[in-house]
LOLOKOL-653129 format. One record per residue (C-alpha): residue number from 1; chain; x, y, z. Coordinates in nm, 4 decimals, decimal comma. Each point is the difference from the previous one (the first is absolute). Layout:
N
REC num cadena        X        Y        Z
REC NUM      A        X        Y        Z
...
END
This chain:
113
REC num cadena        X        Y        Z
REC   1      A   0,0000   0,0000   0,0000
REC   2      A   0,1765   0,3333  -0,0961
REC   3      A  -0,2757   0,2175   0,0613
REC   4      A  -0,3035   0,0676   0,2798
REC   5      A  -0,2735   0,2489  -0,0282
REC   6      A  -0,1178   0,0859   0,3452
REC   7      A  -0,4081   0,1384  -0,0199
REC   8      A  -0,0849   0,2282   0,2863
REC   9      A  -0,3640   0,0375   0,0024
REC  10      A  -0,0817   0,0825   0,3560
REC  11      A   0,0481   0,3452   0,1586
REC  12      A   0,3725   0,1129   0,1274
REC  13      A  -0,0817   0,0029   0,4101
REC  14      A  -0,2172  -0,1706   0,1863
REC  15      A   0,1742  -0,4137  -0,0923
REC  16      A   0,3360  -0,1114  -0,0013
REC  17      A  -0,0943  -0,0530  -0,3605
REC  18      A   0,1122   0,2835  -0,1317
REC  19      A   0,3221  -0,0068   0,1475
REC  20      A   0,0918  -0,3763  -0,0021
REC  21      A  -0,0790  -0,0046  -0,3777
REC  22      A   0,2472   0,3180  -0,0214
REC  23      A   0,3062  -0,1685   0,1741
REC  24      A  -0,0534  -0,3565  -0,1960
REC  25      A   0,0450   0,1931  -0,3300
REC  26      A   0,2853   0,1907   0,1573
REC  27      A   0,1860  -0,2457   0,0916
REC  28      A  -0,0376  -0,2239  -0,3159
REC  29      A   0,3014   0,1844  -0,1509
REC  30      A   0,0861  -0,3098  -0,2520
REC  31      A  -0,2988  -0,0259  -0,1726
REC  32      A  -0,1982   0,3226  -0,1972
REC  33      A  -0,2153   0,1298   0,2604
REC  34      A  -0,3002   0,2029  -0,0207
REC  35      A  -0,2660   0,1221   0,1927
REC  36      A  -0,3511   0,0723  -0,1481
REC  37      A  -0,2370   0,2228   0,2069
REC  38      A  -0,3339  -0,0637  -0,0860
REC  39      A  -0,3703   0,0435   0,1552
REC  40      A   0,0562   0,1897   0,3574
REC  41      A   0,3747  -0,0331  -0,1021
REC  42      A   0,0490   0,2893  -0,1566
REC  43      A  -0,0554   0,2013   0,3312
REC  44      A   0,3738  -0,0933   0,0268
REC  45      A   0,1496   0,1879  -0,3092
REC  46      A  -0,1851   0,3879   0,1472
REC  47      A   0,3098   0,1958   0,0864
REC  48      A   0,0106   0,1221   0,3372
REC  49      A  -0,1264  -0,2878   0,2168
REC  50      A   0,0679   0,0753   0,3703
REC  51      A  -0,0560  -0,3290   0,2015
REC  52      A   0,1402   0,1660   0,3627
REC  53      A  -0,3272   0,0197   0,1512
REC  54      A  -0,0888  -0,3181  -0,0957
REC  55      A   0,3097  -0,1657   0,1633
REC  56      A   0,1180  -0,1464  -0,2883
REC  57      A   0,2840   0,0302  -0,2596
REC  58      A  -0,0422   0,2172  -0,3214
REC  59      A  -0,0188  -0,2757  -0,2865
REC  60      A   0,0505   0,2168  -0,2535
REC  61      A   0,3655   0,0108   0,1910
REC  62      A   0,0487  -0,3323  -0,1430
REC  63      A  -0,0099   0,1057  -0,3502
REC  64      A   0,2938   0,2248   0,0141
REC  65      A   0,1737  -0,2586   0,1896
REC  66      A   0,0096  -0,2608  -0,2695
REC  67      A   0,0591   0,2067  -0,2901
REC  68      A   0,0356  -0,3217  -0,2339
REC  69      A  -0,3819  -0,1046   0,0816
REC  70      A  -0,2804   0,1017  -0,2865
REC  71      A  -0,2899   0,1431   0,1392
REC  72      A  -0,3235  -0,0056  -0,2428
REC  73      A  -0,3546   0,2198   0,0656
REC  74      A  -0,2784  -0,1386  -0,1045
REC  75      A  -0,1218   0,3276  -0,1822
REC  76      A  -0,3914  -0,1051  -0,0207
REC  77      A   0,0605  -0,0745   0,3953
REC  78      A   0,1043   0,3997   0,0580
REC  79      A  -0,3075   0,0581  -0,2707
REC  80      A  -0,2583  -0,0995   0,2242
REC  81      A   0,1228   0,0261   0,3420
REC  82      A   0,0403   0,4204  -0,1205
REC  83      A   0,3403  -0,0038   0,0374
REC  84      A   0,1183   0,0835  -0,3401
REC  85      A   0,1154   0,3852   0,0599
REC  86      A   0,1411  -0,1346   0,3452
REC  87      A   0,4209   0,0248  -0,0058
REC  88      A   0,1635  -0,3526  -0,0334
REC  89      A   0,2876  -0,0809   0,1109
REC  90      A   0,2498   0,0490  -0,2528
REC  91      A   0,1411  -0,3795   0,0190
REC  92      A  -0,3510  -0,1141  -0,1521
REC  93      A  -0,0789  -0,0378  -0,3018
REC  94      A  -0,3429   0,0713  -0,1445
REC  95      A  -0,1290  -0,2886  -0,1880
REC  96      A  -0,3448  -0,0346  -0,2150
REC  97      A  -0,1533  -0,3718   0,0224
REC  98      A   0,1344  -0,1625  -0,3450
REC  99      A   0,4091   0,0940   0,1896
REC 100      A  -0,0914  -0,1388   0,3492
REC 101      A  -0,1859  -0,3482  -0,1749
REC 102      A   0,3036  -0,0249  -0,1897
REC 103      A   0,2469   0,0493   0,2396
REC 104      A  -0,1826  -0,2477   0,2759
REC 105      A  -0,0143  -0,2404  -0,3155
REC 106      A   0,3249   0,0243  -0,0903
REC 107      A   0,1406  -0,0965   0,3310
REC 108      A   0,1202  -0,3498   0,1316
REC 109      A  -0,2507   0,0457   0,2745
REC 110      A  -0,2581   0,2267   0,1532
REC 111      A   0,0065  -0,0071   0,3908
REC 112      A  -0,2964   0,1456   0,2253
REC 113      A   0,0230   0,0036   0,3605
END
């Protein structure tokens, strides 16, 4: 397997999902990594999260941390959630549905926590 596609379709806070999905595709520096936010995902590519009163790390910390990792928005996902004039973070990239079916497809795997 040289490649994973890791689908994020549950909000950023509020589960370990979020973050234990992050640090698996981190740390998977041997194989072509990326992460595809999708559904309540995409809360994590808005720009400017602050997590401190929620007690919890910033997640959005982990994607400048692992520069290598891909990190895929579901654009229809921003589209009806209202979030397309939102900021992104800049590591994301903004993907319509044909690129983010391809890219899961194209993948040796798709894992979903």
């Amino acid at each position: 397997m040289r490649s994973a596609f890791f689908l994020l379709d549950s909000p950023p806070y509020g589960s370990e999902k979020a973050f234990g999905l992050l640090n698996a595709a981190a740390v998977s520096g041997r194989m072509n990594a990326a992460v595809g936010l999708y559904g309540d995902g995409v809360y994590l590519a808005l720009a400017g999260q602050d997590s401190r009163a929620l007690g919890l790390p910033n997640h959005s910390d982990i994607l400048y941390a692992y520069p290598e990792m891909r990190v895929l928005a579901h654009e229809p996902s921003l589209v009806n959630r209202g979030l397309m004039k939102a900021g992104l973070v800049e590591r994301v990239e903004l993907v319509d549905e044909e690129e983010f079916m391809e890219e899961m497809l194209q993948s040796g795997c798709i894992i979903l926590l």
